[in-house]
C-alpha positions in Angstrom: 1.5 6.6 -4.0 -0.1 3.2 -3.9 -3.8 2.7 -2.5 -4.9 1.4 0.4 -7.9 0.3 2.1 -10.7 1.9 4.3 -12.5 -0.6 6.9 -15.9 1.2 7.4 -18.9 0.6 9.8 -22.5 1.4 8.7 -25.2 2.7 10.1 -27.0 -0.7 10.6 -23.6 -2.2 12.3 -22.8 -4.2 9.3 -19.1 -3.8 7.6 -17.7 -3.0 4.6 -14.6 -1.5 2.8 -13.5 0.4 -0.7 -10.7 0.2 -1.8 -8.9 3.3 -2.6 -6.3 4.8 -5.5 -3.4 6.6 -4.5 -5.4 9.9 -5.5 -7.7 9.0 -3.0 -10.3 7.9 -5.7 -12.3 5.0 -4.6 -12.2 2.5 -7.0 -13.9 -0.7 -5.9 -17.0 -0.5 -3.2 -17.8 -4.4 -1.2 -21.0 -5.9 -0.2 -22.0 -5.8 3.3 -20.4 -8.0 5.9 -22.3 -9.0 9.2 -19.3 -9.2 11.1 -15.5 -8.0 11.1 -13.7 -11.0 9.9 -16.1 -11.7 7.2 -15.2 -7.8 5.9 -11.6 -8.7 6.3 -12.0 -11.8 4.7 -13.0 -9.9 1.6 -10.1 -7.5 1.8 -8.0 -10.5 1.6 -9.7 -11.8 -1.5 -9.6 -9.0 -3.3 -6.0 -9.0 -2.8 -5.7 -12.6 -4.2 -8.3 -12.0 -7.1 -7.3 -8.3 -8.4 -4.2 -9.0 -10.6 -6.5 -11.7 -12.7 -7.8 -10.2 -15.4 -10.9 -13.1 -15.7 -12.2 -12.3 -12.3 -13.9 -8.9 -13.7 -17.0 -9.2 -14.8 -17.9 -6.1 -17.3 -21.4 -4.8 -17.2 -23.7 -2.2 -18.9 -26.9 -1.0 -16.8 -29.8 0.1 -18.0 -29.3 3.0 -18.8 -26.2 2.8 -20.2 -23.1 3.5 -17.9 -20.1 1.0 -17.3 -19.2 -0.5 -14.1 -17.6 -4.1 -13.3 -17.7 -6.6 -10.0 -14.7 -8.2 -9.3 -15.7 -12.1 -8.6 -13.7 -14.6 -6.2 -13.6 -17.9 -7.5 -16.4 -19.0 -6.5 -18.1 -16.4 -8.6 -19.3 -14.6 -5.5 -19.3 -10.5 -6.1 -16.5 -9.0 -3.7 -16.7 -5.9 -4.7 -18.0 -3.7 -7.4 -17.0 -0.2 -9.6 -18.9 3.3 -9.5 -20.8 4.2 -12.4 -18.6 5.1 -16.0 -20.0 6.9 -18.6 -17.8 5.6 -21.2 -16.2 2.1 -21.3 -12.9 2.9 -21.8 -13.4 4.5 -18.1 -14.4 1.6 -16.9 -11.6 -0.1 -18.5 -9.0 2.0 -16.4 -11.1 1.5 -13.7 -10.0 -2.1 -14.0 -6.6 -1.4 -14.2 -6.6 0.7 -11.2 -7.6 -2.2 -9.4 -5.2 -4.3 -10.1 -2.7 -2.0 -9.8 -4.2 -1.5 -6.5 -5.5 -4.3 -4.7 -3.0 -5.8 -3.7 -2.0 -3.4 -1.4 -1.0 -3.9 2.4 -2.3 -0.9 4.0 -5.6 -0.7 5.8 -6.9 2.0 7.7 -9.3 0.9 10.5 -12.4 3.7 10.6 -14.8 1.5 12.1 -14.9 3.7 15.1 -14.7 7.2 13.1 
């Protein structure tokens, strides 16, 4: 089953979306949007930016878990990864991603 993506309102009124595996495993979580369009916007760009491998940016934190940001080209975060406890994790994380993102599906729960 290929992945999809979930349109979410907070509870402050700003948007936001994750993108989702086909196990229903989310697999990339985006910055806050003031309005709508600007959260679509980012759906859209990670749809363009997925499948390139330089877009991810592959980070440790402090203390010591994997996770990446997926970058647009103009190095702006659209979206970034749970925590990983190993790297090779994060790695598949990655690869979900790609595999993912481009999909067409979006499922509207801004009213949910």
């Amino acid at each position: 089953m290929a992945g999809w993506y979930e349109l979410k309102k907070s509870t402050n009124g700003q948007f936001y979306f994750v993108l989702k595996a086909g196990n229903s495993e989310v697999i990339l979580t985006s910055e806050m949007y003031q309005s709508r369009a600007s959260a679509e916007n980012g759906i859209a760009s990670v749809r363009t930016n997925s499948p390139h491998d330089e877009r991810y940016e592959r980070k440790t934190s402090n203390n010591d878990k994997f996770f990446f940001n997926l970058k647009a080209a103009n190095h702006q975060v659209i979206g970034s990864s749970q925590m990983y406890a190993a790297e090779a994790s994060r790695d598949k994380g990655i690869e979900s991603v790609k595999t993912n993102g481009p999909a067409d599906t979006v499922k509207d729960l801004t009213d949910a």
